[in-house]
MIFIFI-446943 format. One record per atom (N, C-alpha, C): residue in three letters; atom name; y, z, x. Coordinates in nm, 4 decimals. Layout:
REM residues N
bagu  keza  v  w  u
Ala  CA  Y  Z  X
...
END
This chain:
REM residues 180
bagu  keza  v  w  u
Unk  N  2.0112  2.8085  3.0859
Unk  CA  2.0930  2.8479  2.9716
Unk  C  2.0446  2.9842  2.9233
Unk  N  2.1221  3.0956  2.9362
Unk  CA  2.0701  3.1907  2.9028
Unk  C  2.0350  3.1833  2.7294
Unk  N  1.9498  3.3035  2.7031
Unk  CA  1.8757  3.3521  2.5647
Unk  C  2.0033  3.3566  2.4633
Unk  N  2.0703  3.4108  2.5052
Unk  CA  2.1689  3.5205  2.4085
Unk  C  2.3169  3.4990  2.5104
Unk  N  2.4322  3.4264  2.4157
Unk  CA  2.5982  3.4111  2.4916
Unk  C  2.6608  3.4749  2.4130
Unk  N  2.7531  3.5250  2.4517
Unk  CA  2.9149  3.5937  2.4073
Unk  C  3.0038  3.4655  2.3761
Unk  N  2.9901  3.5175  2.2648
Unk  CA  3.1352  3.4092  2.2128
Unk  C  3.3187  3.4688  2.2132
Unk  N  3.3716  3.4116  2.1996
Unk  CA  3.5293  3.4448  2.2681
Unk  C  3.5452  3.6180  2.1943
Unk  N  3.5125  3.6376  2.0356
Unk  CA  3.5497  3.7946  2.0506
Unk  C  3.4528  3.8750  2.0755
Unk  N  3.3534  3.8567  2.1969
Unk  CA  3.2649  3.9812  2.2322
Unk  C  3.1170  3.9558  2.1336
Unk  N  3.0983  3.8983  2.0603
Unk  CA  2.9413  3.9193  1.9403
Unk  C  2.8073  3.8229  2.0176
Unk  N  2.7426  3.8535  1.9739
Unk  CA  2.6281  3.8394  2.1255
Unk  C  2.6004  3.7348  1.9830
Unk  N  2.5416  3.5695  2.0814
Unk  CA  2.4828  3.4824  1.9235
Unk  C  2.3773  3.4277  2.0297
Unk  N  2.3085  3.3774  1.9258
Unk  CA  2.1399  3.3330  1.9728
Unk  C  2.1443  3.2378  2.0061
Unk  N  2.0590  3.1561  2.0467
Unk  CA  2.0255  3.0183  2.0720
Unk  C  2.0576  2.9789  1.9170
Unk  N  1.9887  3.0026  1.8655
Unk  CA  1.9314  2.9155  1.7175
Unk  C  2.0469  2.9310  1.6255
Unk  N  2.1315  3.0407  1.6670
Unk  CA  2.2816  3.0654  1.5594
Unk  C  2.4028  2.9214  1.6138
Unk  N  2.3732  2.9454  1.8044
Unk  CA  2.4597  2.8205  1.8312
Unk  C  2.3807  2.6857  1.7916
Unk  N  2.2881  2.6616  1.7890
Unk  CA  2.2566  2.5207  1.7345
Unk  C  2.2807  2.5026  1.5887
Unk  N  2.2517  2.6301  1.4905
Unk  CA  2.2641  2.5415  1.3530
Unk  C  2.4548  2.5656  1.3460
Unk  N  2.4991  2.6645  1.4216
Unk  CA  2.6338  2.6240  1.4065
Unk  C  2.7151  2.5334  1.4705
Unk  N  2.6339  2.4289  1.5821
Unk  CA  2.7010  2.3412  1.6334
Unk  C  2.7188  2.2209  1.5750
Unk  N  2.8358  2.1308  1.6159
Unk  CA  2.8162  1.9836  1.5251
Unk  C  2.6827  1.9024  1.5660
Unk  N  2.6333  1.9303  1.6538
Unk  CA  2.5062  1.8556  1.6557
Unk  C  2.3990  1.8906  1.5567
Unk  N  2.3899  2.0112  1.4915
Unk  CA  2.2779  2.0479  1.3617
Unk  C  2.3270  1.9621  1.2354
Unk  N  2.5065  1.9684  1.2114
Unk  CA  2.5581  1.9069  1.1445
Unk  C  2.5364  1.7516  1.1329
Unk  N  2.5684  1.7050  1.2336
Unk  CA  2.5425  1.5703  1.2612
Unk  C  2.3871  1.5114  1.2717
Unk  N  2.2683  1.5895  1.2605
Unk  CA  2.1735  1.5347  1.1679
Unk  C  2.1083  1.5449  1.0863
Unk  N  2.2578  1.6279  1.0157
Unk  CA  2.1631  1.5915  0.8728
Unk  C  2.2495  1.5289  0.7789
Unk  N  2.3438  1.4853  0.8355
Unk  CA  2.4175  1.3727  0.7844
Unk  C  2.4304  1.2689  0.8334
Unk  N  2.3644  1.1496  0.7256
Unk  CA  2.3664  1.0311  0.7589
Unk  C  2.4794  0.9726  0.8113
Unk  N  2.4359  0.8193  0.8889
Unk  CA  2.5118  0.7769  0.9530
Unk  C  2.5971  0.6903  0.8725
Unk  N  2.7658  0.6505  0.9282
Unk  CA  2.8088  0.5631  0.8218
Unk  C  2.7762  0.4307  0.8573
Unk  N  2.7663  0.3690  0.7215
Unk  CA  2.7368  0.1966  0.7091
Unk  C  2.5549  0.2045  0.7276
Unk  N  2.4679  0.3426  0.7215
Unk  CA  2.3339  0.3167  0.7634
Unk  C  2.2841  0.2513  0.6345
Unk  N  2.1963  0.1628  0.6212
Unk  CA  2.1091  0.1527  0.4618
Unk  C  2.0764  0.2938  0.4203
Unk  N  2.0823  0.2249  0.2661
Unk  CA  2.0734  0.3185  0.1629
Unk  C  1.9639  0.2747  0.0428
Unk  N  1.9344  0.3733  -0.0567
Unk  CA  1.8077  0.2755  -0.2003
Unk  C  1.8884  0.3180  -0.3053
Unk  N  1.9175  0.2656  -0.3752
Unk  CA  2.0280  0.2444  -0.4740
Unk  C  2.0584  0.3825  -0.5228
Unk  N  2.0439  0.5100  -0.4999
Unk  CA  2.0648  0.5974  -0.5207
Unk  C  2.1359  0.6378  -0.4163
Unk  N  2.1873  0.5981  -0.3429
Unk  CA  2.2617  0.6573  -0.2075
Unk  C  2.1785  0.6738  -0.1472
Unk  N  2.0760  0.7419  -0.0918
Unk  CA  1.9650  0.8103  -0.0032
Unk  C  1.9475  0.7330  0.0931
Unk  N  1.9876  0.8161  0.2298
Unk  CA  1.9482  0.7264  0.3453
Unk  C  1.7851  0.6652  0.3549
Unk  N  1.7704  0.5270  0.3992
Unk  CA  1.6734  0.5159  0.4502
Unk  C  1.5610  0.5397  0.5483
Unk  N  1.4642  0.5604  0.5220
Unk  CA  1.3717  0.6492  0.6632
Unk  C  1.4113  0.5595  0.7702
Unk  N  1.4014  0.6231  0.8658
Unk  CA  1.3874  0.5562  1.0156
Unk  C  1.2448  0.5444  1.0482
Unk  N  1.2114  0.4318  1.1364
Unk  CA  1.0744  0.4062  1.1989
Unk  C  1.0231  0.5668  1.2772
Unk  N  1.0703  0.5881  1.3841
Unk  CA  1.0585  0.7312  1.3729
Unk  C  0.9852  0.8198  1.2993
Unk  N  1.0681  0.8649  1.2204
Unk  CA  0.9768  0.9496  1.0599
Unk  C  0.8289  0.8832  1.0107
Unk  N  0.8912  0.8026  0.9740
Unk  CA  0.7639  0.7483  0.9135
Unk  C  0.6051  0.7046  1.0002
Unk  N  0.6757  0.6969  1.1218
Unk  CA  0.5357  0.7056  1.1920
Unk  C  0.5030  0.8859  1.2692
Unk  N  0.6194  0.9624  1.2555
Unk  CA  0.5286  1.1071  1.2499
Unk  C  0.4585  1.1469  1.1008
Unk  N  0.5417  1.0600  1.0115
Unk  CA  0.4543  1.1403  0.9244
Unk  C  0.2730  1.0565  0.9097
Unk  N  0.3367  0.9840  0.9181
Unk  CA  0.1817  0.9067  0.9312
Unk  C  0.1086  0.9463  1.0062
Unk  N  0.0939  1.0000  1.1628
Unk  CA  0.0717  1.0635  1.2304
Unk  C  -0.0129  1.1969  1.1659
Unk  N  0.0621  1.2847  1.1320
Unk  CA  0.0172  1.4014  1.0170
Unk  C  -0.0800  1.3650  0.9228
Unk  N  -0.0586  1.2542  0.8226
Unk  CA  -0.1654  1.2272  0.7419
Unk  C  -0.3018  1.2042  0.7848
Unk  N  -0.2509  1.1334  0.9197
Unk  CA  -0.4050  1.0681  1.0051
Unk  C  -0.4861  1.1661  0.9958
Unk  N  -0.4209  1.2778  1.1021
Unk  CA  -0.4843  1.4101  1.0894
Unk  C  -0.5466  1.4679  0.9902
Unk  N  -0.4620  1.4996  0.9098
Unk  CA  -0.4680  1.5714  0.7898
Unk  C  -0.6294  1.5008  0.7458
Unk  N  -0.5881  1.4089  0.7261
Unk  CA  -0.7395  1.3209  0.5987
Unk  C  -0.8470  1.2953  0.7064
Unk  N  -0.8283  1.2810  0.8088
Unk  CA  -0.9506  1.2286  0.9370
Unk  C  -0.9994  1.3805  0.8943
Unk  N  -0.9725  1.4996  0.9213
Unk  CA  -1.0277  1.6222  0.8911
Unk  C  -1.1321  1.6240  0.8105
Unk  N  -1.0382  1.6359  0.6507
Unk  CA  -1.1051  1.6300  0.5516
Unk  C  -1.1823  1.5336  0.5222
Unk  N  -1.1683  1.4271  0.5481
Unk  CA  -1.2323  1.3095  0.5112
Unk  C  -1.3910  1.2904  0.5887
Unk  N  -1.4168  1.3728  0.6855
Unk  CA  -1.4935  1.3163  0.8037
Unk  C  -1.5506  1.4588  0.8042
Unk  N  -1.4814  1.5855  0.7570
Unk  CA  -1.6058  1.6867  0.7091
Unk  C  -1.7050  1.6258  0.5372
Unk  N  -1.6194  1.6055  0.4417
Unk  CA  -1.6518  1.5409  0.3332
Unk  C  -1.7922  1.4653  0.3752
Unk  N  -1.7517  1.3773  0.4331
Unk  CA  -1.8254  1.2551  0.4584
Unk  C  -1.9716  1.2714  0.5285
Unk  N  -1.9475  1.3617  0.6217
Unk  CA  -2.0227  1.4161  0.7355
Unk  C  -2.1596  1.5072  0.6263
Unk  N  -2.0583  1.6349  0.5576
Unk  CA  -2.1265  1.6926  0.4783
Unk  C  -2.2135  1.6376  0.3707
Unk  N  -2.2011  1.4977  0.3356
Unk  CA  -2.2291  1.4558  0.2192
Unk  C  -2.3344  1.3704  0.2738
Unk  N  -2.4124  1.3278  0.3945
Unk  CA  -2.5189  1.2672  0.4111
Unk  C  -2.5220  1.1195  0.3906
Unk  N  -2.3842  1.0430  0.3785
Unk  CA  -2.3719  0.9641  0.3623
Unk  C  -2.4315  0.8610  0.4657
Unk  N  -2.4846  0.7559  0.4611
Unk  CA  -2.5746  0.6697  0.5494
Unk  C  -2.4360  0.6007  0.6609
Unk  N  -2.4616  0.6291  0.7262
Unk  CA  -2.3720  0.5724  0.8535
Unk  C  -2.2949  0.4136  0.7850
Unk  N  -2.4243  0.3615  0.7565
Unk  CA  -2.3165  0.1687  0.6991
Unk  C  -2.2856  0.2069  0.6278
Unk  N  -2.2809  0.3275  0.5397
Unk  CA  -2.1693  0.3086  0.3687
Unk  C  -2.0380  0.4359  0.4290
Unk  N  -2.0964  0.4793  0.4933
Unk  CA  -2.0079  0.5620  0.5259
Unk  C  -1.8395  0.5152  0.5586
Unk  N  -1.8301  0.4241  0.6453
Unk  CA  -1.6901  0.3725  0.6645
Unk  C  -1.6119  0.2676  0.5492
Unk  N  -1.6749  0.2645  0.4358
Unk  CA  -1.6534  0.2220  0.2772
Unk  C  -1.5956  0.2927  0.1984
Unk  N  -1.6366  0.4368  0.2317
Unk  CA  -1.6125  0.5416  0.1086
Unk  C  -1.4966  0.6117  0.1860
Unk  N  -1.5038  0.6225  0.3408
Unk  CA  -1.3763  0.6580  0.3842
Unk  C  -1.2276  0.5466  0.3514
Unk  N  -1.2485  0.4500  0.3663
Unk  CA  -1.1495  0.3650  0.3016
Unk  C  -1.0949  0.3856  0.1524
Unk  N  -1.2136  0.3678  0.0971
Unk  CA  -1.1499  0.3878  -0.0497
Unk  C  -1.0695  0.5180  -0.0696
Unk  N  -1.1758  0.6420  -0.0008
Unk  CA  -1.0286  0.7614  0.0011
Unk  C  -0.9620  0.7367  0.0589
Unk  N  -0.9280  0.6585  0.1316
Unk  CA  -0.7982  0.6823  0.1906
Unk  C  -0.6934  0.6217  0.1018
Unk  N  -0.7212  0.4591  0.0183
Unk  CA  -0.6600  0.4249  -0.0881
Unk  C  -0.6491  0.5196  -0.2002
Unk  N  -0.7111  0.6241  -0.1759
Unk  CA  -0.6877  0.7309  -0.3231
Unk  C  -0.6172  0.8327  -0.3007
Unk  N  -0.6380  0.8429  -0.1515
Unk  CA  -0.5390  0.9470  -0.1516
Unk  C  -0.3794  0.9178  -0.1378
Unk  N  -0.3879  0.8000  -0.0437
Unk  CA  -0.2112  0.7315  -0.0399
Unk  C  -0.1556  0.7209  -0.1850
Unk  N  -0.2504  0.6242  -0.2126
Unk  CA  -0.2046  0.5983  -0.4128
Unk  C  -0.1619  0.7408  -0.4672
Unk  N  -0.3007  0.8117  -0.4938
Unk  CA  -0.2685  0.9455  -0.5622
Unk  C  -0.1864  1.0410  -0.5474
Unk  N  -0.1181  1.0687  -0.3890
Unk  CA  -0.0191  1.1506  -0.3724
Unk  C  0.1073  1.0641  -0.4249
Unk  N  0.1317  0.9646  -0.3417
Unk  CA  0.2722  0.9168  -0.3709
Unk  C  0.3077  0.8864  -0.5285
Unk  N  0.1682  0.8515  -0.6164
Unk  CA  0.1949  0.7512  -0.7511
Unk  C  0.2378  0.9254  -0.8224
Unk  N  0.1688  1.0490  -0.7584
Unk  CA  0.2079  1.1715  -0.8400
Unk  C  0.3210  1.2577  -0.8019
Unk  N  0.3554  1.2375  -0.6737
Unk  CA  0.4402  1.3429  -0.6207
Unk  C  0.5633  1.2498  -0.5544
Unk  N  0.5249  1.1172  -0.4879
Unk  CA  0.6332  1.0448  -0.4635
Unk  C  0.5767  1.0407  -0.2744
Unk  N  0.5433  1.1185  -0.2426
Unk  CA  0.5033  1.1630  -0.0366
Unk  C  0.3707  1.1668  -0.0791
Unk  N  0.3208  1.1526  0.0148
Unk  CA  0.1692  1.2439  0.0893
Unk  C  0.2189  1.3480  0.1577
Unk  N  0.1136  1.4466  0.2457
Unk  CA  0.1370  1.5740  0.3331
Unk  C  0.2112  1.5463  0.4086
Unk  N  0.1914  1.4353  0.5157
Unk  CA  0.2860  1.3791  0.6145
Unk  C  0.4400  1.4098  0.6012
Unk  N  0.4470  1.3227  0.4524
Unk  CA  0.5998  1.2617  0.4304
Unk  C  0.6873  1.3963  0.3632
Unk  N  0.5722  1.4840  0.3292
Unk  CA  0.6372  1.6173  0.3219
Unk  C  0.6568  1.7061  0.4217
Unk  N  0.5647  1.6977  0.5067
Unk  CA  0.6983  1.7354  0.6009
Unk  C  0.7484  1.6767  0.6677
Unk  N  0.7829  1.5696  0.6516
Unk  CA  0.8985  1.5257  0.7417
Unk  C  1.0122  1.4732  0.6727
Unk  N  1.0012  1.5251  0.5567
Unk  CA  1.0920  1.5048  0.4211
Unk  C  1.1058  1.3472  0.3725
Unk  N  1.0573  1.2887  0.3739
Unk  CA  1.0162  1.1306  0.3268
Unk  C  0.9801  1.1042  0.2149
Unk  N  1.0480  1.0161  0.1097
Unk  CA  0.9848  1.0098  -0.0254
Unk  C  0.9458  0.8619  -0.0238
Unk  N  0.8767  0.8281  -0.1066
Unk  CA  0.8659  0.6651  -0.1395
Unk  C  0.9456  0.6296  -0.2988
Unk  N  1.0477  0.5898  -0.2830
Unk  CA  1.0588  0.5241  -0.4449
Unk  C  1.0649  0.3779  -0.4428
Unk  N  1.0919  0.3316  -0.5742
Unk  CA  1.1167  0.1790  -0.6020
Unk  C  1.2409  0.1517  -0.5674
Unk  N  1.1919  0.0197  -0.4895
Unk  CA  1.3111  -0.0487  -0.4390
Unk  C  1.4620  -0.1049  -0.4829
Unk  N  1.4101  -0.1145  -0.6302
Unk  CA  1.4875  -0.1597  -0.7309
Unk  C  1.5713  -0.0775  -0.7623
Unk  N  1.5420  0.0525  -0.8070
Unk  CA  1.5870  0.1753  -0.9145
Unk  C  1.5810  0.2704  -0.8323
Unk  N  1.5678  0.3223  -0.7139
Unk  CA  1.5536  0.4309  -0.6545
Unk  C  1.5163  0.5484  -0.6981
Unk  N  1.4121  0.4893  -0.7782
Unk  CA  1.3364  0.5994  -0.8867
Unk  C  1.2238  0.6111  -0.8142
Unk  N  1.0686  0.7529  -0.8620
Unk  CA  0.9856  0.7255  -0.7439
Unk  C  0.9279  0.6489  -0.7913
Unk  N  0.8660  0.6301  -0.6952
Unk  CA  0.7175  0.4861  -0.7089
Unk  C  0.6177  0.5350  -0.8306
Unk  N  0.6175  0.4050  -0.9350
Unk  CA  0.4708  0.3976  -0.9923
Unk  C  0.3567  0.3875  -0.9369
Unk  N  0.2620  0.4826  -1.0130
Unk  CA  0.1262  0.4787  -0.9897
Unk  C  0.0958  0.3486  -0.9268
Unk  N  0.1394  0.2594  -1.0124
Unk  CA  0.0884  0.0997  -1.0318
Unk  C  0.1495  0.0336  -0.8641
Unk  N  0.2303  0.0944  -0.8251
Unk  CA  0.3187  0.0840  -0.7266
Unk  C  0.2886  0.0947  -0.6003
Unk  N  0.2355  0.2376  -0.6250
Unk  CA  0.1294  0.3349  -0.5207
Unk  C  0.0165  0.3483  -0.4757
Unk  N  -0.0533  0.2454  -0.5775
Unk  CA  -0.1647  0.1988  -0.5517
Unk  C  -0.2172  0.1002  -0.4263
Unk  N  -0.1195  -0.0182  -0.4903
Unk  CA  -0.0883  -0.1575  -0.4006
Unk  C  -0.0685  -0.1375  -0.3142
Unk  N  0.0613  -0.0596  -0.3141
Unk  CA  0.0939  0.0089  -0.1355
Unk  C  0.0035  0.0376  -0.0562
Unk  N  -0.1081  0.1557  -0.0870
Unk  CA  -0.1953  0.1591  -0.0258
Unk  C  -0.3351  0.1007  0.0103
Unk  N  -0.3611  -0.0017  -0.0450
Unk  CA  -0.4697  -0.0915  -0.0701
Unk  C  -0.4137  -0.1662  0.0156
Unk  N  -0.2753  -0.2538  0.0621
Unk  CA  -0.2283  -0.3524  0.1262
Unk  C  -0.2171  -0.2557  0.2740
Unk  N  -0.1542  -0.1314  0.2930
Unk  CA  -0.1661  -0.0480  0.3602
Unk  C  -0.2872  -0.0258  0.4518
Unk  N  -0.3679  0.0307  0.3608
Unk  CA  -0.5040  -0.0011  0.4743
Unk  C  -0.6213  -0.1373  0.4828
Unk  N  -0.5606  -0.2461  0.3965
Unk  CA  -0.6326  -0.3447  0.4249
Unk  C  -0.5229  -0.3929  0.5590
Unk  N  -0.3904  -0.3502  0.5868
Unk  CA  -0.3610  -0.4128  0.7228
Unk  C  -0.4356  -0.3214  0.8223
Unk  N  -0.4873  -0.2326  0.8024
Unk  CA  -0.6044  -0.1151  0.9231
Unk  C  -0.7122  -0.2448  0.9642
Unk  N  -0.7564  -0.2936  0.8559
Unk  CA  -0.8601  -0.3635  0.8860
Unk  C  -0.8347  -0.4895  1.0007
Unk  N  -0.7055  -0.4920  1.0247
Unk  CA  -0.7062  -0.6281  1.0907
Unk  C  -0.5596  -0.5467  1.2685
Unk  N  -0.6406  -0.5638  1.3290
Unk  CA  -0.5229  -0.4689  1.4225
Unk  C  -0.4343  -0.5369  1.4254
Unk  N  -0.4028  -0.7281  1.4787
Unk  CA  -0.2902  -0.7709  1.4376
Unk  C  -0.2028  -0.7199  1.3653
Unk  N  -0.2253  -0.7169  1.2339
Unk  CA  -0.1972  -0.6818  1.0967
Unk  C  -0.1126  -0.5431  1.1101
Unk  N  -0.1811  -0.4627  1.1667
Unk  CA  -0.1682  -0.3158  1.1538
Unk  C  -0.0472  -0.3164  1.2387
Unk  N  -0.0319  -0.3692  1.3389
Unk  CA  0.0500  -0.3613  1.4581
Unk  C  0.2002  -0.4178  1.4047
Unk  N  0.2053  -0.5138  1.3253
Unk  CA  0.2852  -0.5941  1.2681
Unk  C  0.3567  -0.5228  1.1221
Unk  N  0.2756  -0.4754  1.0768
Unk  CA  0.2937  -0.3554  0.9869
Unk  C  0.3443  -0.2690  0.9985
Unk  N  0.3287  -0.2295  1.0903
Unk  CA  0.3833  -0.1017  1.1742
Unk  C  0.5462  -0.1018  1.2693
Unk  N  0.5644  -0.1780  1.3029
Unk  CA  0.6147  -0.1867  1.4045
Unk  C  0.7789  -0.2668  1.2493
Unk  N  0.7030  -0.3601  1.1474
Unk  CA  0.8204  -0.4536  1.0826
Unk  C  0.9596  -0.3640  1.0023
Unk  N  0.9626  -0.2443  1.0112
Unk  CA  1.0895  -0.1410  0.9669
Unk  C  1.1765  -0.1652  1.1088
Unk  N  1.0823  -0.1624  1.1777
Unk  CA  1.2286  -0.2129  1.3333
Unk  C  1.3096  -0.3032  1.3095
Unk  N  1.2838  -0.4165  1.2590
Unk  CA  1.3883  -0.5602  1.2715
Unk  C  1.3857  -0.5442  1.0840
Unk  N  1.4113  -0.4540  0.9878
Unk  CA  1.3874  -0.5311  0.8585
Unk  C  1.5126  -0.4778  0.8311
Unk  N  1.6093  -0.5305  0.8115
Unk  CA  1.7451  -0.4335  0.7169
Unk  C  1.7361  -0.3363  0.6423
Unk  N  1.5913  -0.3325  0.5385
Unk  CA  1.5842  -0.2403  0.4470
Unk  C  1.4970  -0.1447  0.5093
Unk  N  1.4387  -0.1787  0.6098
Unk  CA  1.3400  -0.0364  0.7452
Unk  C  1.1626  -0.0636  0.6285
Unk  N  1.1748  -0.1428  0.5606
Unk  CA  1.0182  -0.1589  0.4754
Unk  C  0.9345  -0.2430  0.6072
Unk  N  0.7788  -0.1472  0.5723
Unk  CA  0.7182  -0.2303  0.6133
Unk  C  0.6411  -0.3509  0.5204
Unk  N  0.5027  -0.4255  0.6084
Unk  CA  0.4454  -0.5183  0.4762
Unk  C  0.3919  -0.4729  0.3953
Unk  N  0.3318  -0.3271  0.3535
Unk  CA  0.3087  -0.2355  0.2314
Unk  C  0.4089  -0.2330  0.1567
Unk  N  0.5464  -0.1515  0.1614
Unk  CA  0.6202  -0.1591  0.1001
Unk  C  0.6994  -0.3025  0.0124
Unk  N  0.7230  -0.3812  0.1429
Unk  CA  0.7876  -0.5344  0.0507
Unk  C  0.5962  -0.5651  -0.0784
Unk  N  0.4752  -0.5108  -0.0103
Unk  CA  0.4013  -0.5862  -0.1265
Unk  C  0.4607  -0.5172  -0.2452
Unk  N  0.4789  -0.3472  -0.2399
Unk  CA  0.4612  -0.3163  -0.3591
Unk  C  0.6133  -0.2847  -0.4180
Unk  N  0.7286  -0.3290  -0.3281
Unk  CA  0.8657  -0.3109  -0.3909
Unk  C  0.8859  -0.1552  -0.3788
Unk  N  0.8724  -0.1312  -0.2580
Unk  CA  0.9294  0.0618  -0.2430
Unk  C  1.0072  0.0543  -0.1391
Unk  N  1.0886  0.1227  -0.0908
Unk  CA  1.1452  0.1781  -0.0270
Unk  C  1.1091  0.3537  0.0645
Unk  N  1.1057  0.3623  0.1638
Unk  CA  1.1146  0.5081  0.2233
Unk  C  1.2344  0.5817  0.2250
Unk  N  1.2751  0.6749  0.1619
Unk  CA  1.4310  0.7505  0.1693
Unk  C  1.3784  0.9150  0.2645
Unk  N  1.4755  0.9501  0.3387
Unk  CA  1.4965  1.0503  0.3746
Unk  C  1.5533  1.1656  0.2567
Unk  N  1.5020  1.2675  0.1754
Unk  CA  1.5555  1.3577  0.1077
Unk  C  1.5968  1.5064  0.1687
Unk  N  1.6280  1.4946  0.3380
Unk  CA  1.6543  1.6224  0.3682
Unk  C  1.6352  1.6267  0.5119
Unk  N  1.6402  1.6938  0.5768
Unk  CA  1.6854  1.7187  0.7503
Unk  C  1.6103  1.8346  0.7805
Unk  N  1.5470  1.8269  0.9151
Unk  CA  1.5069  1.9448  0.9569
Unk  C  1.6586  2.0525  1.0143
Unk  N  1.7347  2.0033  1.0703
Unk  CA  1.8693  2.0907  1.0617
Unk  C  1.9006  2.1727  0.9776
Unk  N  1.9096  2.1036  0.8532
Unk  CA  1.9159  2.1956  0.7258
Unk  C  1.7755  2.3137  0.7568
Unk  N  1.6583  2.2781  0.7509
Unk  CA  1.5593  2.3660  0.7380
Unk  C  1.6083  2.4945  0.8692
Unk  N  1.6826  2.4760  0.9721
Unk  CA  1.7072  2.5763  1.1040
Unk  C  1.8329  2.6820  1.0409
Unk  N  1.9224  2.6115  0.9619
Unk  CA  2.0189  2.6962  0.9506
Unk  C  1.9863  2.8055  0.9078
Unk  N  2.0593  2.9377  0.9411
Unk  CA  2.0297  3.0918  0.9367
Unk  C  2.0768  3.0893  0.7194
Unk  N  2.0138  3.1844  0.6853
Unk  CA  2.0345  3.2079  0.5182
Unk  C  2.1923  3.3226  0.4823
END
């Protein structure tokens, strides 16, 4: 496929001009019809998303968390204690303040309440993540956790049904390609 095509009156267009002007840029970033929704309209995340963004966070906090940790002389047995608890502080603390963690920002993912499609309480965000990585602790668990947005109508995993949230999509990387 060449770099650069002629369109019918002669104007030379890019790769990236024919994709955000094709119906395929269009078509994802508009939801599908009849897909679930959180009472605000907002499509629901797909399994997909939510495990790149998780993906990202891993990263993200294994970094920080494991220079922190490393730097701080912490005794090897307490050490995998205090990484847990951040990790419950940081899931809690981003989502209970901003609604995402790093992950879910970029991959445009919010968490709200299931109920109100409002974002998640602190109180909300907490649980989530405490139930969240107490399923780490058990790989069963984790696997089952992970995997339960596949078969669930509402795409929640067992974090979410503990703490009554929902994952919504607020935006498309399509949108992010189109020319200004």
């Amino acid at each position: 496929m060449p770099a650069d095509a002629t369109d019918p009156n002669g104007a030379k267009e890019s790769w990236l001009e024919r994709l955000t002007s094709s119906g395929a840029a269009r078509l994802a970033a508009t939801p599908v019809q009849n897909s679930p929704t959180d009472p605000l309209g907002r499509p629901l995340c797909d399994w997909t998303w939510r495990v790149i963004a998780s993906m990202v966070d891993v990263v993200v906090f294994t970094v920080v968390v494991t220079t922190v940790v490393r730097a701080s002389g912490l005794h090897r047995g307490v050490a995998p204690f205090v990484e847990l608890a951040l990790a419950v502080l940081y899931l809690g603390a981003m989502i209970g303040t901003k609604g995402r963690t790093i992950g879910a920002w970029c991959t445009k993912v919010m968490v709200v309440d299931a109920e109100t499609g409002q974002p998640a309480t602190m109180s909300q965000a907490m649980l989530r993540a405490a139930v969240q990585i107490g399923c780490l602790l058990t790989i069963l668990l984790f696997f089952v956790d992970c995997a339960w947005p596949l078969w669930d109508p509402r795409r929640q995993t067992l974090h979410d049904k503990a703490a009554r949230t929902l994952a919504v999509r607020t935006g498309s990387f399509a949108t992010m390609l189109r020319p200004k």
